[in-house]
C-alpha positions as CSV (number, residue, x, y, z in Angstrom):
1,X,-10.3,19.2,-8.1
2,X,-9.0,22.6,-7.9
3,X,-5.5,24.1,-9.2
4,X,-3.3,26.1,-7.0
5,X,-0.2,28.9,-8.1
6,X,0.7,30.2,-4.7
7,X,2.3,33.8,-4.7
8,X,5.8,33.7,-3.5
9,X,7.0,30.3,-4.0
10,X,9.1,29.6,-7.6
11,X,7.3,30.3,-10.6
12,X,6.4,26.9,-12.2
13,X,9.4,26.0,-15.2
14,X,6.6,24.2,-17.0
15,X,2.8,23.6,-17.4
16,X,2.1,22.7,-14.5
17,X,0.2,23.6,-11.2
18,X,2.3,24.3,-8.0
19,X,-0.5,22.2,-6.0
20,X,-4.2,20.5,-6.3
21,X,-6.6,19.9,-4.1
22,X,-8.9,17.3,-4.0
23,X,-11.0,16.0,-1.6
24,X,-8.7,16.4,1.5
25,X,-5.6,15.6,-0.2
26,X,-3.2,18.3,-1.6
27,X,-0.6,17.1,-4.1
28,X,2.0,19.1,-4.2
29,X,4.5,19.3,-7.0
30,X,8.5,18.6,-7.2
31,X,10.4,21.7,-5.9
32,X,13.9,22.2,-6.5
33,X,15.9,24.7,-4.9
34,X,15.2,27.6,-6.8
35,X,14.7,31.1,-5.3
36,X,11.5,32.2,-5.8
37,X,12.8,36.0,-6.5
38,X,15.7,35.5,-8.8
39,X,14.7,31.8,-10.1
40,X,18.5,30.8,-9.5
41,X,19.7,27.8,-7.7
42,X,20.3,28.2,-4.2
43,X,23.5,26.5,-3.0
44,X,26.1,23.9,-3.8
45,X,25.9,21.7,-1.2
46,X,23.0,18.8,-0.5
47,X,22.1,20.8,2.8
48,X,21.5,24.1,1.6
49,X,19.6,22.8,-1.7
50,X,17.5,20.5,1.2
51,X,16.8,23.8,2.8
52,X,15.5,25.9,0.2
53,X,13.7,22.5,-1.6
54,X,11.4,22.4,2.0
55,X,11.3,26.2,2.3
56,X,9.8,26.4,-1.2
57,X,7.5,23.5,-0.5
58,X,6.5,25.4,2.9
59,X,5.8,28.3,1.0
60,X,3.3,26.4,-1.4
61,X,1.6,24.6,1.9
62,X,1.7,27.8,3.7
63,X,-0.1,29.0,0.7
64,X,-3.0,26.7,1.4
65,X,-2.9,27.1,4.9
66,X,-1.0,24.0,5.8
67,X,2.8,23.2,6.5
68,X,5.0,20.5,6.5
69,X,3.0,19.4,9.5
70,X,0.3,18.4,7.2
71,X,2.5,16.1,4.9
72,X,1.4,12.5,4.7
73,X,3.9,11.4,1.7
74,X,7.0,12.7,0.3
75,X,9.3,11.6,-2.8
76,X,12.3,13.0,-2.4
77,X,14.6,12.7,-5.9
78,X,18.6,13.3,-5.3
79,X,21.1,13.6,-8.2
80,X,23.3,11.2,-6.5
81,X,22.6,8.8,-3.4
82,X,25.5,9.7,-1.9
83,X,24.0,12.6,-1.2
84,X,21.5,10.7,1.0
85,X,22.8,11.4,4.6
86,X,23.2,15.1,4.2
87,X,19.6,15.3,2.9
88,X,18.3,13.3,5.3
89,X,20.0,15.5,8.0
90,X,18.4,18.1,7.1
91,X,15.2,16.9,6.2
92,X,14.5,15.5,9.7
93,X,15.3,18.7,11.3
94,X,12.5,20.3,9.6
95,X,9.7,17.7,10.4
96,X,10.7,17.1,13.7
97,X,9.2,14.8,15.3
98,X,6.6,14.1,12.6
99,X,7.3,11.2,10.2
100,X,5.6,10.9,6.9
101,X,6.2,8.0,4.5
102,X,8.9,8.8,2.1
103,X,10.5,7.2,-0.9
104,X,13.7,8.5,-1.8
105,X,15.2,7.9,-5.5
106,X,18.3,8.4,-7.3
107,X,17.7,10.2,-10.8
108,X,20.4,10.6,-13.0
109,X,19.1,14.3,-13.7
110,X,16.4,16.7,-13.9
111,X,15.9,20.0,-15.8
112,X,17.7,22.4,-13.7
113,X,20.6,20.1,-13.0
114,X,20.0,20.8,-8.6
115,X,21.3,17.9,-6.3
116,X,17.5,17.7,-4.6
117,X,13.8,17.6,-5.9
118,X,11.1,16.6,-3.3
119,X,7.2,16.6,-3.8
120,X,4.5,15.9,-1.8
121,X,1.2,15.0,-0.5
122,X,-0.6,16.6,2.3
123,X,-3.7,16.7,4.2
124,X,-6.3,19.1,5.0
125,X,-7.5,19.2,8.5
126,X,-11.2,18.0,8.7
């Protein structure tokens, strides 16, 4: 098992790792919308904190040399579920054609108060 804090991508808000590897599995941890320069929300809308959430989480893959191409699992965590078709618009713009299994959960909040939290599992190419 090895502990990854990938340059450029938000600066963790707690002890944690932005990613592990182990095996062939990377487990990647929730991002929120955050910019990873001024560690401010980005946006007020479900679409543009969708956005930045899967930019920051490409940034972490694209720190391992992966993308969201390489995703196997998400959890995606929304403030509200009415938020759902908005995220979900989004969100299948960026993967495209590819479709990893996904739970999606309402939360009543989490500690930066954004609309969207998503984390991950990915795998490395053999």
């Amino acid at each position: 098992m090895q502990m990854h804090n990938i340059k450029g991508a938000p600066a963790a808000i707690g002890p944690y790792s932005h990613a592990i590897t182990s095996g062939n599995l990377v487990f990647c941890s929730g991002q929120t919308p955050l910019d990873p320069e001024t560690m401010q929300l980005v946006g007020t809308t479900i679409e543009e904190q969708t956005e930045r959430v899967l930019k920051n989480l490409s940034i972490v893959l694209e720190g391992l040399g992966l993308s969201l191409q390489n995703i196997v699992k998400t959890t995606v965590f929304l403030k509200s579920m009415d938020d759902f078709q908005g995220m979900n618009g989004i969100y299948a713009k960026a993967f495209g054609e590819h479709r990893p299994t996904r739970s999606t959960i309402a939360i009543r909040t989490n500690p930066l108060d954004a609309l969207v939290e998503i984390e991950c599992i990915a795998e490395i190419p053999a």
